[in-house]
N, C-alpha and C positions, 0 to 999 in steps of 0.2 A: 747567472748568464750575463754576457759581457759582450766586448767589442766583436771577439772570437767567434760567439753565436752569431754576429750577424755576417762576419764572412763567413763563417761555412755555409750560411745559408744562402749568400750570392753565388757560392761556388758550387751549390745543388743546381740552382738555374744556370750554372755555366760561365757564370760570369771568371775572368780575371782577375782576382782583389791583388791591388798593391796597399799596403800600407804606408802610410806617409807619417811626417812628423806628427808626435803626439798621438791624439786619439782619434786621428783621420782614416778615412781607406778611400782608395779610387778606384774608378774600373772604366772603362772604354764604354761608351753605349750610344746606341745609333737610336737616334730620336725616330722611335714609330708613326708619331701623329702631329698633326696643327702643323702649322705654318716651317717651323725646322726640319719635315719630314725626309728623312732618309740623312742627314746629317752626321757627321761622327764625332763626339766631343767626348773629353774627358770628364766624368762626373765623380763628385766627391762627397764624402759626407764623414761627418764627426759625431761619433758613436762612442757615447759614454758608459760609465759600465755601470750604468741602470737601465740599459735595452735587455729586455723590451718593456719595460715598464712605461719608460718613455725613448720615443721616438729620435730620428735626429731632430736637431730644428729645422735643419731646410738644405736644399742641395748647393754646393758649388760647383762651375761650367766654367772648361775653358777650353775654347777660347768664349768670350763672352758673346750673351744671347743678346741682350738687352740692354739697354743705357745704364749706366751706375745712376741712382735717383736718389740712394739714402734714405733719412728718415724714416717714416711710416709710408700709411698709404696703403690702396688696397692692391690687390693681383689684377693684370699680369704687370703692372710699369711701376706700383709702389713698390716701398722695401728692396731696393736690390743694393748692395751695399759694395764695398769694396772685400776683396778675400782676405783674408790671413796668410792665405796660399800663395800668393804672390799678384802682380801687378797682370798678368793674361787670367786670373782668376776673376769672378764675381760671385756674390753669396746673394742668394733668395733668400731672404726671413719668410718661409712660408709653415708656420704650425700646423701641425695634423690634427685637427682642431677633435675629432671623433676616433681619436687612437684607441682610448680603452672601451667601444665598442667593434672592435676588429681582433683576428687572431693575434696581432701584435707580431706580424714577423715581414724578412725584408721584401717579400712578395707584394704583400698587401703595401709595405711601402714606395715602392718601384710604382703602383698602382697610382698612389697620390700623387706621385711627378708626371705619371703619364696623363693623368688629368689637367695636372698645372699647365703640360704643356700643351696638349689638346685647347685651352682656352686664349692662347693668344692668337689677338685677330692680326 
């Protein structure tokens, strides 16, 4: 299983996958909860082909949510880094710290972003 497994799997819940450079994919998605609710942003993630083994590392958003902060640091204002993606991009280093006790698929992951973002005040 590979990048493949985890778009079809967005594309089970509906989602739109494009694939981007390398081993990215994006798709459209309207922030449900917390503070960005109802928002439309491009979300991204880099899906190596050891999913599901291991997770992405963490989403990219653009246009950006949150300050660029760098470094470390905890959730939601540490870690947000510049993209790869380009300069309208930012990247969350956020690990899915409890991955190999979950089913391991992009459900459950969509899940941990909906949490992240549920938490900003």
């Amino acid at each position: 299983m590979a990048k493949s497994d985890f778009i079809a799997q967005l594309q089970a819940l509906n989602y739109k996958v494009q694939e981007l450079a390398a081993d990215f994919v994006l798709v459209e998605y309207k922030i449900p909860v917390g503070k960005f609710q109802g928002q439309c942003v491009s979300m991204a993630f880099q899906v190596h082909d050891s999913f599901p083994m291991t997770p992405p590392p963490g989403p990219h958003f653009s246009p950006q949510l949150l300050p660029i902060t760098g470094g470390g640091g905890a959730h939601p204002f540490g870690a947000i880094h510049n993209s790869a993606l380009g300069a309208s991009w930012e990247y969350w280093s956020r690990p899915f710290k409890d991955w190999n006790r979950t089913d391991k698929t992009a459900r459950t992951y969509l899940a941990h972003i909906k949490n992240l973002l549920a938490t900003i005040p």
